[in-house]
N, C-alpha and C positions, 0 to 999 in steps of 0.2 A: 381386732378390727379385720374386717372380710377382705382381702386381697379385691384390690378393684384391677378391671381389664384396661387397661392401658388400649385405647381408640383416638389415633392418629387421626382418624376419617374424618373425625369433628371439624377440625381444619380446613377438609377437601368437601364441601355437600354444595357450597354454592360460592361462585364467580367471586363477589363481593368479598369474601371472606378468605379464600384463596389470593387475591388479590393483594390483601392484607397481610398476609402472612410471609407475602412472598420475597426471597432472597436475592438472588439476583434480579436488578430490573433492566429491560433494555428500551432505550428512548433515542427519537431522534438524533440528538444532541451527541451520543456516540455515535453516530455513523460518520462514514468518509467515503467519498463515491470517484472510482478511476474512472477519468477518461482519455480516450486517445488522440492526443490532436493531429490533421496533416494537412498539407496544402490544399490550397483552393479555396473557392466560397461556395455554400450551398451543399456541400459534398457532407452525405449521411450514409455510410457504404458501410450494412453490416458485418460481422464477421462470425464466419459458419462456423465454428466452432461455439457460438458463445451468443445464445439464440439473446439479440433485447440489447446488444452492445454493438458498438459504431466506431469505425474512424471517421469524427469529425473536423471540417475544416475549422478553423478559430470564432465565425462567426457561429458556428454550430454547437460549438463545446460553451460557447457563452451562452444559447439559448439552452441547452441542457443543464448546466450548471444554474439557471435562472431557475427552470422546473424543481430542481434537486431543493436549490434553499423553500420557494415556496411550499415543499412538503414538508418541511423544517430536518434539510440537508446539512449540517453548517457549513462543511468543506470538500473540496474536491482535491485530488492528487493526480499532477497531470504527466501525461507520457508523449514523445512524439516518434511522430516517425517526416524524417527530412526525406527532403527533394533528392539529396543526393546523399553519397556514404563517401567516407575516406579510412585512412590506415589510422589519422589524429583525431578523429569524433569533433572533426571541425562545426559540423552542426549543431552541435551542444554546445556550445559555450558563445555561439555567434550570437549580438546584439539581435538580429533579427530572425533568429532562430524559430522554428515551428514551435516548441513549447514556450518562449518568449513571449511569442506574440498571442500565442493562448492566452498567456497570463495575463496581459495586457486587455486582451477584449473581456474575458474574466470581470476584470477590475469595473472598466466600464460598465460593464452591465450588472453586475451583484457587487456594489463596491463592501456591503457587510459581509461578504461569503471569504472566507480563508480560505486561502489559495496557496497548498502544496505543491513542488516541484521536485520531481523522482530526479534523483543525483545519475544518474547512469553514462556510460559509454555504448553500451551495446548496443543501441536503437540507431549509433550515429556511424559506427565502425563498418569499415566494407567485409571483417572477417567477424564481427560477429560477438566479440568478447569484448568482455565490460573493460580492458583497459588497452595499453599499448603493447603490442607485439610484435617482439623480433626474435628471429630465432624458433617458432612456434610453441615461444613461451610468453605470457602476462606477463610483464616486470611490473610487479609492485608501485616501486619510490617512482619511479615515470613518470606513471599514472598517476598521482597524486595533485601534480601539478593541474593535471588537465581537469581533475574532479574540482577543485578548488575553485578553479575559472569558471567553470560550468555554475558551480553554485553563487558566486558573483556577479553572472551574467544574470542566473535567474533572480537573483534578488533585486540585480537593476531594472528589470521588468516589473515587477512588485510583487514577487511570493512571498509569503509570511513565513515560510519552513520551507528547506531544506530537505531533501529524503537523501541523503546518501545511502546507495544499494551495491555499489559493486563488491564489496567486502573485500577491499583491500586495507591490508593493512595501513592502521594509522589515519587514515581514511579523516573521519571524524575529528582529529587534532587540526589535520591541512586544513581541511574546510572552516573550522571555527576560527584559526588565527586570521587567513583569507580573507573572510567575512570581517572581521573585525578592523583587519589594518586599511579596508575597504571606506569603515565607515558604516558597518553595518553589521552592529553590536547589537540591534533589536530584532535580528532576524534569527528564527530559533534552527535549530538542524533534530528531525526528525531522525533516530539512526537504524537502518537494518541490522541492527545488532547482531541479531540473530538471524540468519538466512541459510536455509538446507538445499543442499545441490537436491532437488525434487524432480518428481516426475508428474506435479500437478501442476507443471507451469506449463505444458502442452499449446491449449490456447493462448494464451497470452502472450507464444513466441508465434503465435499468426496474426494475431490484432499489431504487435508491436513490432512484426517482420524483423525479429532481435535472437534468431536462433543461429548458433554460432556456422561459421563454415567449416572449421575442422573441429576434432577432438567435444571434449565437452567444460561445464565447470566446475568438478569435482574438485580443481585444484584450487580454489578458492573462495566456493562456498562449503556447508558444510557437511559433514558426512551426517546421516540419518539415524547414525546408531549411538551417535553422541548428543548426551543431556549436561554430563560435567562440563563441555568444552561451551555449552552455552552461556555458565555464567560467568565462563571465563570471558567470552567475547562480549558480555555484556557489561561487565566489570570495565573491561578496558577502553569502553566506549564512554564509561561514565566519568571515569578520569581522563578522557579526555574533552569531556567538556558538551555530550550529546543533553538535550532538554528533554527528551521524550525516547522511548527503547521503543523495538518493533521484534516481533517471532512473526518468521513467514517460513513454509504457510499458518496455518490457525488451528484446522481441526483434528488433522493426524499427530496435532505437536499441542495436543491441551495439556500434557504433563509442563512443558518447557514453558508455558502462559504461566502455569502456576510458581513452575518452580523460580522464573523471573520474577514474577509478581512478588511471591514470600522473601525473597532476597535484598529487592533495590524497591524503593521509594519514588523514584522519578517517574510521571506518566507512562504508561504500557498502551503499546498497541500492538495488532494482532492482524496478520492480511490473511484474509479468506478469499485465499487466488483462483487464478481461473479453472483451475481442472475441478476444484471444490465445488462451485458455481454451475461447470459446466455439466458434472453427474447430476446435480439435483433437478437444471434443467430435461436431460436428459432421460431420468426415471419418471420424471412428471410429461413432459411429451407421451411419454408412452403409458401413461396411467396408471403405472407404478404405485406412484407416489401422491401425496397431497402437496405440493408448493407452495402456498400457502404455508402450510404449519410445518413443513420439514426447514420451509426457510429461516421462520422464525424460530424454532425451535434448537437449529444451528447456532443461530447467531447469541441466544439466548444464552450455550452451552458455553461459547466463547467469552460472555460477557462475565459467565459465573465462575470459569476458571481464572479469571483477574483482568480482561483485556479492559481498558476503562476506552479505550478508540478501536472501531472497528473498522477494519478497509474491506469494502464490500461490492461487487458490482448489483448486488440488491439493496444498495443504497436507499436510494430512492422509492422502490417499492414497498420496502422495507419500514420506512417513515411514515406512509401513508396507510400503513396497516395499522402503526400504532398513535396515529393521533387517535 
């Protein structure tokens, strides 16, 4: 028999059939879209770094949020930035707290749309770091309490999920028992499992005015050159009880997507944060690039190394390409 040539191309010659064959898909339905809520009404105050993203007042992040599900968004994950800072991240966990009452006008206005709430300190702290500090150090077990309250507070608002981000230890234990002696045994906790001290979260500490005053978070996010240490902190979030893993950032960390993904079973998700966002903006301003197809084509790569939830501030855009 004559050796036949092996023609992959057959595959590739037209749309339909590419279509057909294709392995990772990416839909709506995985995206998840940040936004940033702060005081006021009316208030839509871009942020230069991050061409197409806003600090919204509540009324605002409710009509954004409205636009998002109507491209078929399902969910939003919301951050705030308070009126005022303290040493105790009083603003986070206050009943009527900036992302509270995000969540609230949220509700109201897209009562279908799932409604995430970023667990954090840092946005609320006058120095800047995700938990309590004395001595010019994080103490961990402190900070637990306060993350705990925070996620209590936002679920009495009505989040659906939970983001715990500070990656303090235990973290995800506090919060679930919390939540549950609370009363609020149906509220899921999304975990940062996986979170790298990065240098792609640039903008996102000028949207969320959350960069620290001294020092950095090396000490308790994680180092860059470590992938075993990921499934360790993934592993340990799972015993304690997280519904959904997260790797941030996304695309300099596609091994760590994967390598979560092949390990644990529970929902993955994957933030493609703002410095990510913000180069692709920035190649495409300057005609670089295609935006379009570099964006999808990103989001595409994430979706194929395992992430089944994508956190994107091309959310929305995103959506509307692929209906």
């Amino acid at each position: 028999m004559t050796n036949l040539i092996q023609r992959p191309r057959r595959l590739r010659q037209r749309e339909g059939v590419r279509a057909l064959v294709r392995e990772a898909r990416l839909a709506p339905e995985n995206l998840v879209l940040p936004l940033f809520a702060c005081p006021g009404e009316g208030v839509r105050r871009e942020v230069a770094s991050m061409p197409g993203v806003f600090n919204l007042s509540p009324d605002e992040v409710a009509r954004e949020a409205a636009a998002a599900f109507e491209a078929g968004v399902p969910a939003v994950i919301l951050f705030g930035l308070p009126e005022s800072k303290d040493e105790t991240a009083t603003g986070a966990y206050a009943s009527k707290g900036i992302v509270q009452e995000a969540i609230r006008a949220v509700r109201r206005a897209v009562p279908e749309m799932v409604v995430v709430a970023d667990t954090c300190l840092c946005e609320y702290t006058s120095h800047g770091h995700c938990g309590v500090v004395r001595g010019g150090e994080v103490l961990n077990d402190e900070s637990l309490e306060l993350l705990a309250r925070t996620a209590v507070s936002q679920a009495e608002a009505g989040a659906d999920l939970v983001a715990p981000s500070a990656m303090m230890d235990g973290q995800v234990g506090a919060i679930r028992e919390a939540l549950d002696d609370a009363g609020f045994e149906h509220v899921a906790v999304m975990a940062y499992s996986v979170k790298y001290a990065s240098g792609f979260y640039g903008p996102f500490r000028e949207a969320a005015d959350s960069a620290p005053a001294f020092g950095d978070r090396r000490a308790y996010q994680m180092d860059a050159a470590n992938a075993r240490e990921a499934l360790r902190e993934a592993e340990l979030d799972v015993m304690e009880g997280a519904d959904i893993l997260m790797v941030k950032p996304a695309t300099a960390y596609l091994d760590i997507v994967r390598a979560v993904r092949e390990r644990f079973d529970l929902p993955l998700a994957a933030y493609h944060v703002s410095g990510e966002y913000a180069m692709i903006k920035a190649a495409a301003q300057r005609g670089w690039i295609d935006e379009r197809r570099v964006m999808l084509e990103t989001l595409t790569c994430i979706r194929r190394a395992g992430a089944d939830i994508i956190i994107t501030y091309y959310a929305t855009e995103a959506a509307k390409q692929l209906k």
